[in-house]
N, C-alpha and C positions, 0 to 999 in steps of 0.2 A: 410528498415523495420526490425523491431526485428523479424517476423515471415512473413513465404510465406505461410502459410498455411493457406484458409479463415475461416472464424466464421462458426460453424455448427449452427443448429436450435435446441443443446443440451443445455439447458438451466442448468446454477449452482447455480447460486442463482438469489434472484429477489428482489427487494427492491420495496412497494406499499404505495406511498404516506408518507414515512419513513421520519420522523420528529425526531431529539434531542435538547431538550430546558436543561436549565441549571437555572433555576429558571424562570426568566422573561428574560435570556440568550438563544437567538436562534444561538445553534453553528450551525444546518442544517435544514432547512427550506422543505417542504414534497418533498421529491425526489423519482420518478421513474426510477429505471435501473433495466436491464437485462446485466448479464454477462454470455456469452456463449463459449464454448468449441472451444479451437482454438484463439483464442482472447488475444491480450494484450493491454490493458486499461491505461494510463499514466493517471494520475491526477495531475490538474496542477493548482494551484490557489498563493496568497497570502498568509502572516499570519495570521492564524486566519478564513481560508474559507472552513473546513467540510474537508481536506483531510484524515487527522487521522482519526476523528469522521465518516468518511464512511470507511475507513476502519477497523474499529473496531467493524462496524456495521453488517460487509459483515462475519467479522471472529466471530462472535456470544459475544465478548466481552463487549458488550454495547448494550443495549435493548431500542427500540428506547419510544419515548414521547408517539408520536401515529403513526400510521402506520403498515408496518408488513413489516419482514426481512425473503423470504425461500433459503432455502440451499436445495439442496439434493445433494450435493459432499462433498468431503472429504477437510478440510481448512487448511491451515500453515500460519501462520501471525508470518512473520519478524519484529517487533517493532522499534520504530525511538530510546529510550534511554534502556540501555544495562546500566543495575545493580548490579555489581557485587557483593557482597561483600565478602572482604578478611575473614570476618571470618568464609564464607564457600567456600573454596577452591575446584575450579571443575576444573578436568583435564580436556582437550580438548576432551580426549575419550570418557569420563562422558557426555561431553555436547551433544555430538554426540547421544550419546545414547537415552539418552534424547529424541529424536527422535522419537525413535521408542517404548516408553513406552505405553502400553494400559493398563498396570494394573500393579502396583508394587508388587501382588506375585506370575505373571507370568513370569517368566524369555526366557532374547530373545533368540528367535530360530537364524537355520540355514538363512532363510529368511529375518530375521531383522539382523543380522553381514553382511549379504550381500549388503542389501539394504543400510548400514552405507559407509561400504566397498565402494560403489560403488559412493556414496557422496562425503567422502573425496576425494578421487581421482576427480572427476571433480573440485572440487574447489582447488585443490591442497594445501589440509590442513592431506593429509594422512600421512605427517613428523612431523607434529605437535602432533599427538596424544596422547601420552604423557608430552606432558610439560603443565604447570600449565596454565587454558584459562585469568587468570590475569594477565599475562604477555605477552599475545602477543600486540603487534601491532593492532591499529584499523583498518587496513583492513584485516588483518588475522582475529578478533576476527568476525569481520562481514561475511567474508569467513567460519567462521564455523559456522554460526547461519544459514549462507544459505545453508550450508551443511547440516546441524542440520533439517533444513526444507522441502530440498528434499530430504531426507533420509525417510520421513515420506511417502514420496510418495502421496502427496498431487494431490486431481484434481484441487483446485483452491489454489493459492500462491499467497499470498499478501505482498507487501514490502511496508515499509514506507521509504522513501529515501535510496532507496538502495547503492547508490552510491554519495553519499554527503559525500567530506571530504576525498576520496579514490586515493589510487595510481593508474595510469594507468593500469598497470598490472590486480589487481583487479577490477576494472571501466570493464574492459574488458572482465574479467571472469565471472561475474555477469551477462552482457549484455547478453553475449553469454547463459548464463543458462536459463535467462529468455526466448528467443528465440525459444529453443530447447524445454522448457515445453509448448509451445504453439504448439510447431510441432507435438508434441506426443499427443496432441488431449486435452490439459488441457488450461487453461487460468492462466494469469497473470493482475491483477492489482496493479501498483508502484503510488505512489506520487513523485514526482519529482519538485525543481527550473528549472531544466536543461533544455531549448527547444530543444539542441540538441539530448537529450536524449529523452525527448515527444515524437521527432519529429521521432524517430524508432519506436513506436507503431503502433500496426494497429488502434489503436481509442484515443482519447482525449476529457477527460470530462476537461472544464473550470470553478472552483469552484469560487464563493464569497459568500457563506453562502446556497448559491441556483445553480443550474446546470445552469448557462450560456449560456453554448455551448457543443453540445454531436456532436461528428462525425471524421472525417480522421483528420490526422495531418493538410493536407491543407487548409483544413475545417474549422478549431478552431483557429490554430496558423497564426490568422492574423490580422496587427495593431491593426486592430481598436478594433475585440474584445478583445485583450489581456489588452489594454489600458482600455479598459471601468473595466476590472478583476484588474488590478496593480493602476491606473493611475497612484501617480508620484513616485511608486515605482519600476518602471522597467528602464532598457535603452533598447534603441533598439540595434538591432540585432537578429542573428539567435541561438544562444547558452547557454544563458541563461537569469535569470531573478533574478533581487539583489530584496530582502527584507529587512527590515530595522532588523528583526528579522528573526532568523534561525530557529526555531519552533513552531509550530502550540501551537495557547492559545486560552483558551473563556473568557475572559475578556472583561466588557463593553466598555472599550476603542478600543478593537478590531472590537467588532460588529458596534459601532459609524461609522469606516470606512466604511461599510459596507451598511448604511443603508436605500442609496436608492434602492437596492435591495432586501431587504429584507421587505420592509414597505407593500409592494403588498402581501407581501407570511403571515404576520402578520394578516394582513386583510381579511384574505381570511381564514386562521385557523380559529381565530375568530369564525367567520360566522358560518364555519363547526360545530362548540362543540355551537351554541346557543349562545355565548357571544356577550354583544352591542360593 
């Protein structure tokens, strides 16, 4: 397990019947979760099955169709593409800081250097802070956005593939990070291919546009439902799950895969708003 620590009855955010449509595009179909304190959440679905879109939902960056999204903790969301552009040049320190901005003409205290301070050093990006962040290495540059992120001191941390693409070393450090914010009494939800990597969560949501399957790794990750989530997009095994695509899209042809579980969740919107 990525965390020995169980779920409290602290409730961080809550998503209530949270729908996102994209015109006549259902990227997420009305979903019910609770994420609680203690807790790390692996999401695990297809391309193209609500993983970004719930968490984007979770980190207040997309306002759902209908529905309601509450928070009452403090959010960091790690993003799946990383933009840099050369012609603004941020040093690694900068990006750090970043962090801990609450207001651009407040300047960081002792508290926020420390909280940075104490960032780098876990992700072991406290060498780098000076060299320009468009020149590292993609799992250094990802090591400092995770840095970047608990440096904020977030209660709820959200990654989008946090470890897709990554050297061991890194893959490792990351695991480990997420872990330990769950121990310290905050939660963690990742999206992930990996089932190895699902499979250290303490819970697993199984996405295809609609919530599948909610519950333990053993729970979720097994043939049959994973097959009815991928069918002939997966192989079997315990460690991961091949997609034909590496990132999450809402495109008709995505939802088309999609749509015998979703035609129920259509049907029932519908209904709800009055429509024949």
């Amino acid at each position: 397990m990525l965390t020995s620590t169980p779920a409290t009855e602290t409730s961080l955010a809550t998503l209530e019947r949270a729908c996102v449509h994209y015109g006549h595009v259902i990227a997420l179909a009305p979903t019910d979760l609770e994420v609680r304190a203690g807790e790390t959440i692996a999401l695990v679905g297809s391309n193209g099955s609500g993983k970004s879109t719930l968490l984007h939902l979770l980190a207040g960056l997309l306002e759902p169709t209908d529905g309601a999204v509450h928070r009452t903790a403090s959010v960091a969301l790690v993003a799946q593409h990383h933009h840099h552009h050369p012609w603004m040049p941020l040093s690694v320190d900068e990006v750090l800081r970043m962090g801990r901005y609450r207001s651009w003409v407040r300047p960081l205290g002792r508290a926020d250097r420390q909280a940075i301070e104490r960032a780098a050093e876990r992700l072991d990006v406290a060498h780098l802070r000076r060299r320009p962040f468009g020149e590292l290495s993609g799992g250094q540059q990802q090591r400092v956005l995770v840095a970047k992120a608990i440096a904020a001191e977030p209660d709820l941390l959200l990654l989008d593939e946090p470890i897709t693409g990554l050297d061991l070393p890194s893959q490792a450090t990351i695991l480990e990070v997420i872990a330990e914010r769950a121990d310290r009494g905050g939660a963690v939800v990742f999206s992930t291919h990996h089932l190895g990597e699902a499979r250290r969560a303490s819970r697993v949501l199984l996405l295809a546009g609609c919530v599948l399957a909610d519950g333990t790794p053993d729970e979720v990750l097994v043939p049959e439902t994973l097959a009815e989530a991928f069918g002939g997009r997966m192989i079997s095994g315990t460690t991961m799950v091949i997609d034909e695509h590496h990132h999450d899209s809402h495109g008709p042809g995505t939802v088309a895969d999609l749509a015998t579980h979703l035609d129920s969740h259509r049907h029932e919107h519908s209904h709800e708003h009055g429509q024949p």
